[in-house]
C-alpha positions in Angstrom: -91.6 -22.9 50.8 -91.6 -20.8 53.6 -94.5 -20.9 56.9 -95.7 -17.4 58.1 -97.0 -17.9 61.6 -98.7 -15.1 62.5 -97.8 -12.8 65.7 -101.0 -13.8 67.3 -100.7 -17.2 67.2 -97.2 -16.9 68.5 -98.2 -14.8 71.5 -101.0 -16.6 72.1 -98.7 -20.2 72.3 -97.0 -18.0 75.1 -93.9 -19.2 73.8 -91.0 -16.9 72.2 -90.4 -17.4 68.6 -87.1 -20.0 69.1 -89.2 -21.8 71.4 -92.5 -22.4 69.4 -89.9 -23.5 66.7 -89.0 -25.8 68.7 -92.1 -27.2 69.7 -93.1 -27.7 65.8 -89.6 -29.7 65.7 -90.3 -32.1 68.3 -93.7 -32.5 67.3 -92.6 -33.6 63.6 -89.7 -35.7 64.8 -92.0 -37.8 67.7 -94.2 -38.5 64.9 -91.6 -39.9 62.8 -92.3 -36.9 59.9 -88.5 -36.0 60.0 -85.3 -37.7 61.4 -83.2 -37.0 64.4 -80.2 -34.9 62.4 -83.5 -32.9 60.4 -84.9 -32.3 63.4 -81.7 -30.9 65.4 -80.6 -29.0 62.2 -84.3 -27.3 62.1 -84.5 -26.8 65.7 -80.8 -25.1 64.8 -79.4 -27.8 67.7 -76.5 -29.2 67.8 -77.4 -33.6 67.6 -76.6 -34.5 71.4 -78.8 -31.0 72.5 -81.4 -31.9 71.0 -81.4 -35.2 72.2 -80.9 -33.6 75.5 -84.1 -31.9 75.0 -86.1 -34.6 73.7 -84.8 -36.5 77.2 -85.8 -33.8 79.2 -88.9 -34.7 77.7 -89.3 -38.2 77.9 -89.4 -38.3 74.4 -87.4 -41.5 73.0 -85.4 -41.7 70.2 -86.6 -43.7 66.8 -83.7 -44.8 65.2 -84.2 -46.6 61.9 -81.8 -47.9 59.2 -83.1 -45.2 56.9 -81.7 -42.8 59.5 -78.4 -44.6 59.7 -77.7 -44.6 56.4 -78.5 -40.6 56.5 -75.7 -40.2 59.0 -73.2 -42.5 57.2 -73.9 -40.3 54.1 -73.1 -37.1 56.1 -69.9 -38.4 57.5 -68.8 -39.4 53.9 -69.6 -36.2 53.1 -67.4 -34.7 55.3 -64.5 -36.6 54.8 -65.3 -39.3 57.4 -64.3 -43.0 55.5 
């Protein structure tokens, strides 16, 4: 499924497209809708920049086993053992 978000909404956010993006990212991961990796990937941030970003915010990281055991499956993945 794809979201249309319509010019005036965008220039009424005063915010450029990559940026009001962003926004809807943080706003999903702070309340715990998506994990940290789904966030950064959507947000098209490496991990450690987006937590950058969500420092810069004061935004704290939720970290929960379900979360762990994406990132172990993503290593595996890629060939980590």
């Amino acid at each position: 499924m794809s979201l249309v978000i319509s010019e005036e909404l965008v220039e009424a956010s005063g915010l450029s497209e990559p940026e009001l993006l962003l926004e809807i990212v943080m706003m999903l991961f702070q309340q715990k809708k998506i994990s940290l990796g789904k966030a950064a990937h959507l947000a098209g941030l490496h991990p450690i920049a987006f937590q950058r970003e969500m420092a810069t915010r004061g935004i704290c990281i939720h970290y929960e086993i379900e979360d762990f055991e994406q990132d172990l499956e993503s290593l595996r993945e890629r060939g980590w053992q």
